[in-house]
C-alpha positions as CSV (number, residue, x, y, z in Angstrom):
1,X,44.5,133.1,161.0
2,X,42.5,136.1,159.2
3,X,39.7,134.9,157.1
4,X,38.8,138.9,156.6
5,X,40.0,140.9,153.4
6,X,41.6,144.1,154.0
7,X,39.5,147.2,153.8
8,X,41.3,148.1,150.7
9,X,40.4,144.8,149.1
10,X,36.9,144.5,150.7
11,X,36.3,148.3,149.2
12,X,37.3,146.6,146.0
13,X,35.0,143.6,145.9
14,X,32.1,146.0,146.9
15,X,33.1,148.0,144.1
16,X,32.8,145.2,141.2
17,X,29.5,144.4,143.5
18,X,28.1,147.6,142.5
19,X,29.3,147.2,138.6
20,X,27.9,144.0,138.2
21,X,24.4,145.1,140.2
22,X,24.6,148.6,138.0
23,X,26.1,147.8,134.9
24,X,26.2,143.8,134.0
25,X,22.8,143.0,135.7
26,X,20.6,145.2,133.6
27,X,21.9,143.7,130.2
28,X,21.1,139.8,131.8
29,X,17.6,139.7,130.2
30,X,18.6,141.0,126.5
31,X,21.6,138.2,126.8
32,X,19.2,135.8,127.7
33,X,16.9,136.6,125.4
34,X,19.1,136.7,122.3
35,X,20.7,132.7,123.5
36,X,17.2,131.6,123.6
37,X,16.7,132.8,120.2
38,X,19.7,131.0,118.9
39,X,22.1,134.0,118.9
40,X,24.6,132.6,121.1
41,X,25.9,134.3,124.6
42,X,27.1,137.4,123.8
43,X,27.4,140.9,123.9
44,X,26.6,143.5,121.4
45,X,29.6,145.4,120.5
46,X,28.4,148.6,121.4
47,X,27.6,147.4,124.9
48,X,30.8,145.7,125.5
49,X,32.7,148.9,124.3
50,X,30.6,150.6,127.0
51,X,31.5,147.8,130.1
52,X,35.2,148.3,129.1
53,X,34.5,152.6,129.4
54,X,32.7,152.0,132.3
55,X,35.3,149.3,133.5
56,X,38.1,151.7,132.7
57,X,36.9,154.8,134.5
58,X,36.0,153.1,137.9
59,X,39.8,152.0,137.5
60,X,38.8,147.8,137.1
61,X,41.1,147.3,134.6
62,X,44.4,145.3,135.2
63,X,44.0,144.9,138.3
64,X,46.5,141.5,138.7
65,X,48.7,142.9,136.2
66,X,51.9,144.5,137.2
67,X,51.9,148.2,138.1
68,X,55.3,149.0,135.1
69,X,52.5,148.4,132.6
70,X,49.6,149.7,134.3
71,X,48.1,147.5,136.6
72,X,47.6,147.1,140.2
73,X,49.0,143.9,141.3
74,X,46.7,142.5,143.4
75,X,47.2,139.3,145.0
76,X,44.9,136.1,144.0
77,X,43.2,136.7,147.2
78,X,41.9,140.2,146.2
79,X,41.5,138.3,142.9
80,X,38.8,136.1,144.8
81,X,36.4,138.6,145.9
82,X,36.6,139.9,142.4
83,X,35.4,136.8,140.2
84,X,33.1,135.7,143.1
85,X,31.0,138.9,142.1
86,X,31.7,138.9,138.5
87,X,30.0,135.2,138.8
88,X,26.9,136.2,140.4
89,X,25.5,136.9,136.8
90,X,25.3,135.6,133.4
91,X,26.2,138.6,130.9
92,X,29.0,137.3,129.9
93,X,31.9,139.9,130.7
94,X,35.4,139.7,131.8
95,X,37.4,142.6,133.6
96,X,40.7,143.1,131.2
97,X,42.7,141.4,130.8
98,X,41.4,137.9,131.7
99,X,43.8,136.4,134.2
100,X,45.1,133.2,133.2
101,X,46.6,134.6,130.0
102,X,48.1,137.2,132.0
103,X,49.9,135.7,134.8
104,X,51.3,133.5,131.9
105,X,52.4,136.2,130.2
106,X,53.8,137.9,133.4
107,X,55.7,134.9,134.1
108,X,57.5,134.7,130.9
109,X,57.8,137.8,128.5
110,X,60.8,139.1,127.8
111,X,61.7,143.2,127.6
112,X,60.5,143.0,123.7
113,X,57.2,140.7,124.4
114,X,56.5,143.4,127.5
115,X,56.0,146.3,125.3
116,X,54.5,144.5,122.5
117,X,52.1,142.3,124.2
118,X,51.8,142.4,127.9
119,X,51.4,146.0,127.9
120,X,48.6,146.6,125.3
121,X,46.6,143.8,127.2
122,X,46.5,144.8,130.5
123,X,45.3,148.3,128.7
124,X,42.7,146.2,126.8
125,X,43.7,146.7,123.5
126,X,44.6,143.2,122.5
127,X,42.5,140.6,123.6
128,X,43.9,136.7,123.6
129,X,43.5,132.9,123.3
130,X,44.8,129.9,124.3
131,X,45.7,126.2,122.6
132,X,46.8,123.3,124.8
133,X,44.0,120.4,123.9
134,X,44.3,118.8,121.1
135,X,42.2,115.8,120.0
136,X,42.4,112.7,121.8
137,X,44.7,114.8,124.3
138,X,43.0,117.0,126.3
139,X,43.5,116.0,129.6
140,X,47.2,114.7,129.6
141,X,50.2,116.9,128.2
142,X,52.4,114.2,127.7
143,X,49.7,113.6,124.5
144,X,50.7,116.4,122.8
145,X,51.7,116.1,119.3
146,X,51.6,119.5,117.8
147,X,55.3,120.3,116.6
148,X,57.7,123.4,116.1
149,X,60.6,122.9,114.2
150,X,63.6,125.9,114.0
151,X,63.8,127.2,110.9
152,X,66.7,129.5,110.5
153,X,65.5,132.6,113.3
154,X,61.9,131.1,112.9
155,X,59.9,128.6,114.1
156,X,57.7,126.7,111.8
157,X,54.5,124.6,113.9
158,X,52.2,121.9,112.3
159,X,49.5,120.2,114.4
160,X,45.7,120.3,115.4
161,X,44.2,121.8,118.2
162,X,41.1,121.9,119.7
163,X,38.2,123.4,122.5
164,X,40.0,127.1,121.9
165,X,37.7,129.9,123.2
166,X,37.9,133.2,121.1
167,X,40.3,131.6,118.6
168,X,39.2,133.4,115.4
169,X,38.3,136.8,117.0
170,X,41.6,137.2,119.2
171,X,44.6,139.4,118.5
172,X,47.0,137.0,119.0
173,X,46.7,132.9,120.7
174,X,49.6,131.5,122.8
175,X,50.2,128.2,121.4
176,X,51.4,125.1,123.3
177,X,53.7,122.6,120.9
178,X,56.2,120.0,121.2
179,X,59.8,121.7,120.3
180,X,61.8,118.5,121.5
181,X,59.7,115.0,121.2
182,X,62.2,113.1,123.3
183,X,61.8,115.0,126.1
184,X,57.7,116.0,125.6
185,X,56.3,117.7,128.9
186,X,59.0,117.3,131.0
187,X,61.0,119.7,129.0
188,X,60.5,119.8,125.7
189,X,57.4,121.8,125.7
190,X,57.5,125.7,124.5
191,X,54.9,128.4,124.0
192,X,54.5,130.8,121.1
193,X,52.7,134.0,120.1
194,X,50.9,133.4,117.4
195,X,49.0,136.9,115.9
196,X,45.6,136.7,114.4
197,X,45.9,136.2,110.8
198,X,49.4,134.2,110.5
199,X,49.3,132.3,107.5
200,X,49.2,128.4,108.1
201,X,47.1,128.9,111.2
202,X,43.7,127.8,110.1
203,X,39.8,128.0,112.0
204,X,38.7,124.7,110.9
205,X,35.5,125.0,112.7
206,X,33.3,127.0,115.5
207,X,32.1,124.4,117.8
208,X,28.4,124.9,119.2
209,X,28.3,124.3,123.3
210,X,26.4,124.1,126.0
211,X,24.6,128.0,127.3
212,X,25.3,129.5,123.7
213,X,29.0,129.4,124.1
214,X,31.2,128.5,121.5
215,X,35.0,126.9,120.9
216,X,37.2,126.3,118.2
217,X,39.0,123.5,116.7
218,X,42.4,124.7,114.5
219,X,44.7,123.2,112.5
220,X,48.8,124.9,112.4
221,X,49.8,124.3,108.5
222,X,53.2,125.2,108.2
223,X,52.6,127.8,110.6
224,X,55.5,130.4,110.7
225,X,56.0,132.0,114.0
226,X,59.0,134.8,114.5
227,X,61.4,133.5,116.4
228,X,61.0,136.0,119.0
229,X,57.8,134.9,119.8
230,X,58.9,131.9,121.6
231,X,56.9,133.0,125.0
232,X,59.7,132.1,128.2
233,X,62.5,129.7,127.4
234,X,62.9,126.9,125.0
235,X,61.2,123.3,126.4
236,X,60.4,125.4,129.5
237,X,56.1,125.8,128.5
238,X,54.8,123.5,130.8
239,X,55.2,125.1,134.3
240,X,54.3,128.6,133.1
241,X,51.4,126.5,131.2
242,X,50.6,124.9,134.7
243,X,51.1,129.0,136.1
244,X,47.9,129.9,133.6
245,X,45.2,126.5,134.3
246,X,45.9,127.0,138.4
247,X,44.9,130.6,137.5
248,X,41.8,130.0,135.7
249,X,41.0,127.0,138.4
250,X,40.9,129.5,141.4
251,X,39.1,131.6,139.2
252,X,36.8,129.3,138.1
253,X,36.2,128.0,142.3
254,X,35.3,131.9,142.7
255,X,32.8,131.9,140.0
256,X,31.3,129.0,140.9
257,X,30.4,130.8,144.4
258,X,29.0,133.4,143.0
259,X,26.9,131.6,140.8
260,X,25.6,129.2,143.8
261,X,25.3,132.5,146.4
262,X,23.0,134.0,143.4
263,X,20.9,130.6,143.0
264,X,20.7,130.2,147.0
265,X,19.7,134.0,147.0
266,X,17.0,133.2,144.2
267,X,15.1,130.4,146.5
268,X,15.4,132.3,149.6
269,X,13.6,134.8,148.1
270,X,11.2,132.6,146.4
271,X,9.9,129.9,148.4
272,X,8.4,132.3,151.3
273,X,6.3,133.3,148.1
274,X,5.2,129.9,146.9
275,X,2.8,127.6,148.3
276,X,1.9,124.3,147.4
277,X,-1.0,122.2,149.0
278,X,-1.7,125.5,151.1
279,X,1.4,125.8,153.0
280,X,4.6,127.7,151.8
281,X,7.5,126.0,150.3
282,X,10.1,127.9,152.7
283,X,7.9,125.6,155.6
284,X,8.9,122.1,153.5
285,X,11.3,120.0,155.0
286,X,12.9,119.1,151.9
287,X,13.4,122.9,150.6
288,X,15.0,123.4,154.5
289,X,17.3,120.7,153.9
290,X,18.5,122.1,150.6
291,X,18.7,126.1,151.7
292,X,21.3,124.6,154.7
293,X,22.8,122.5,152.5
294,X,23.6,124.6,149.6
295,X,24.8,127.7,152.3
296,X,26.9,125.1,154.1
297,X,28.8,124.2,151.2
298,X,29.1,127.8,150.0
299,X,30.6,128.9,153.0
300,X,33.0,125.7,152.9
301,X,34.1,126.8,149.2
302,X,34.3,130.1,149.7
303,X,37.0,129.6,152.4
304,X,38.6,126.7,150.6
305,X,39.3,129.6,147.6
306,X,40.4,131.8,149.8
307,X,42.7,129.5,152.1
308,X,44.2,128.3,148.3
309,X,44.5,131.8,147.1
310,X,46.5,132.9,150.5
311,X,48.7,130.2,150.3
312,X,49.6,130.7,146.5
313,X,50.2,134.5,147.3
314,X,52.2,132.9,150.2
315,X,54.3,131.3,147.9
316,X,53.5,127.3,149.0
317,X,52.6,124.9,146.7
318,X,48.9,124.6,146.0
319,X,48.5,121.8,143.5
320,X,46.5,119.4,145.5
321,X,45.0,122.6,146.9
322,X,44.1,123.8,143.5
323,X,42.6,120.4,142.2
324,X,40.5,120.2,145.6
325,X,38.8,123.9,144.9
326,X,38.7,123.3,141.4
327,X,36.3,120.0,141.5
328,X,34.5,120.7,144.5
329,X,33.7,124.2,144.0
330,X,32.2,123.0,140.3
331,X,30.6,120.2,141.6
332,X,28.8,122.1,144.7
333,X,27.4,125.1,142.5
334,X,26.1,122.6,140.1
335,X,24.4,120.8,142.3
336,X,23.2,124.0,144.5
337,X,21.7,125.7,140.7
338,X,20.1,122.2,140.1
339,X,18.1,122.1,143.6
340,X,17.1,125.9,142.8
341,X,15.8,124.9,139.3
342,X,14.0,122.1,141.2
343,X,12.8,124.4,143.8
344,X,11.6,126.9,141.2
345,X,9.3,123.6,139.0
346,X,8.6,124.9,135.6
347,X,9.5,127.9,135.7
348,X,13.4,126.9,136.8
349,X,13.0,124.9,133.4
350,X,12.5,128.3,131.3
351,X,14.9,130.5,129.6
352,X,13.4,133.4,131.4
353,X,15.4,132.7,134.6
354,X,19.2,132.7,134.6
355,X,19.5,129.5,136.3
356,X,20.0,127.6,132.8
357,X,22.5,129.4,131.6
358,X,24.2,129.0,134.9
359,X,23.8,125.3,135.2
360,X,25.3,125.1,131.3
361,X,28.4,127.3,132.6
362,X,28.8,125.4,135.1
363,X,28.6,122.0,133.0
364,X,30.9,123.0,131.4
365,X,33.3,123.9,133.9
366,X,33.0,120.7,135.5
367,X,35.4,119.4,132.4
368,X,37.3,122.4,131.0
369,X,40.5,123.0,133.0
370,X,40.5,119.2,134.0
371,X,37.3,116.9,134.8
372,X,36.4,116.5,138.2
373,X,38.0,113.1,137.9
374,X,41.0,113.7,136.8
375,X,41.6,116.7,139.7
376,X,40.5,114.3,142.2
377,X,43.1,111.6,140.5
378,X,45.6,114.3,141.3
379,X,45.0,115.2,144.9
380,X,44.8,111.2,145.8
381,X,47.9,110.8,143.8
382,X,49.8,113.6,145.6
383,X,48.4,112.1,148.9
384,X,49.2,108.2,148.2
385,X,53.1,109.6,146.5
386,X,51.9,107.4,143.5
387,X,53.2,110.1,140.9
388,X,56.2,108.1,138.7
């Protein structure tokens, strides 16, 4: 077994290593700065429109998406070494088009949704969301409630729905509803394309989170949708739903490497520096333990993403594999950014360090895309053959 990238794909995670070090890192303090004020995590538009130049030019754009419509389709193992690097800091950027949208869209667009929608965002000129949670269902599908009725050639959708990122700034949100209530998830779910601005689908609220993100909670009013813009096949949404959360899982495993690598890279660097009662921290037992620790683990996700990655571009199942990654690659940066927060005493407590906006990412994470729980429910379930 090769645990080595190709050159070609090596070249290419050295390459985003060298935008994020050039490009991302240098606008870490204003973002930090501004979410300690209150301002939220974000981006000026100016300097966003400048990543996506800079992006475009070193050829970063697309680069899962499939080469008819402009992109390079690399494999999730390429994919890997990508979002590992993106994760190292906390300007909060994403290469277009974020991944688990596309590889939905890849998987289900017809000739018609190609050219209207896949195209224009793998060239970054539509940006998306999703909506599968809704309240008191965001964990289990077969609690969905929204609903889309035919209507004549349309399709006319009424329900709530809830923890959407970038709901009221997106071009256009691929909506998960019930089209068949007998059947629910196991095949009467459908998706939709619903554009920004379609009468009957209404922002109810921005919800403040954890780090200075935000989500949204929506309500679908007699929402009209073109029938057209049924995304895939009729009570066929769930797998390509379950193509789109195992792509945001592996994604998610990659960034939580990079975010522990960049924390473990923090206290190396730091406790040589630091002394306390005379001697240096790096000579403390405890701080020892931790540095082996947290590299340990590291290494262990790191290779666990990549094995899961290989075997998805291999074609084999990965669910258990994906649930495994997804809560212990979560679980081990969290606890590697608290030890480094620890290490650093009060200053690891300030806003000037990016170690709490990490550890609030990384909260998060731990319940978006499925808590820890319920992933580790799903490998023990797939292991014991308890599924019904």
């Amino acid at each position: 077994m090769d645990f080595e990238l190709s050159e070609e794909h090596r070249m290419l995670k050295d390459l985003v290593a060298r935008f994020v070090k050039d490009e991302l890192m240098p606008l870490e303090a204003g973002v930090m700065q501004r979410e300690a004020e209150g301002q939220g995590l974000k981006l000026s538009p100016e300097d966003h429109a400048r990543l996506d130049r800079k992006a475009h030019e070193l050829g970063l754009f697309g680069l899962d998406a499939p080469e008819d419509v402009g992109g390079s389709d690399l494999p999730m193992t390429a994919m890997v070494g990508v979002e590992e690097e993106i994760g190292r800091c906390v300007t909060p950027y994403t290469l277009p088009p974020d991944s688990p949208n596309l590889r939905m869209l890849m998987a289900t667009v017809n000739d018609r949704q190609r050219e209207a929608y896949l195209a224009p965002y793998v060239a970054g000129k539509l940006s998306s969301a999703i909506g599968i949670s809704e309240p008191g269902a965001g964990s289990d599908p077969a609690g969905m409630t929204t609903f889309a009725r035919r209507d004549g050639d349309d399709w006319v959708i009424n329900g709530r729905k809830i923890w959407i990122t970038r709901a009221a700034e997106s071009d256009f949100t691929i909506l998960m509803a019930v089209t068949d209530r007998e059947k629910g998830a196991r095949g009467g779910m459908s998706a939709f394309l619903v554009d920004k601005g379609t009468p009957g689908f209404n922002i109810l609220r921005r919800i403040p989170m954890l780090g200075g993100q935000y989500s949204y909670e929506i309500a679908l009013e007699d929402c009209r949708v073109e029938g057209w813009k049924l995304l895939g096949q009729e009570g066929a949404g769930f797998a390509p739903m379950q193509v789109r959360l195992g792509t945001r899982r592996i994604q998610m495993a990659a960034w939580s490497v990079g975010m522990a690598q960049r924390a473990l890279d923090m206290v190396i660097e730091y406790v040589p520096q630091r002394k306390t009662f005379g001697v240096p921290l790096s000579e403390r037992q405890a701080i020892q333990f931790w540095v082996a620790e947290a590299a340990t683990k590291i290494h262990a996700a790191r290779l666990m993403t990549y094995d899961c990655a290989w075997k998805l571009d291999n074609g084999r199942d990965v669910r258990s594999e994906i649930s495994m990654i997804k809560w212990f690659a979560t679980e081990m940066a969290y606890e590697t950014v608290d030890r480094a927060m620890q290490a650093f005493g009060a200053m690891g407590m300030t806003k000037e360090l990016p170690l709490q906006l990490m550890q609030a990412k990384l909260r998060t994470m731990r319940i978006y895309d499925g808590p820890s729980e319920v992933h580790k429910w799903v490998v023990a379930r797939n292991l014991l053959g308890t599924r019904k």
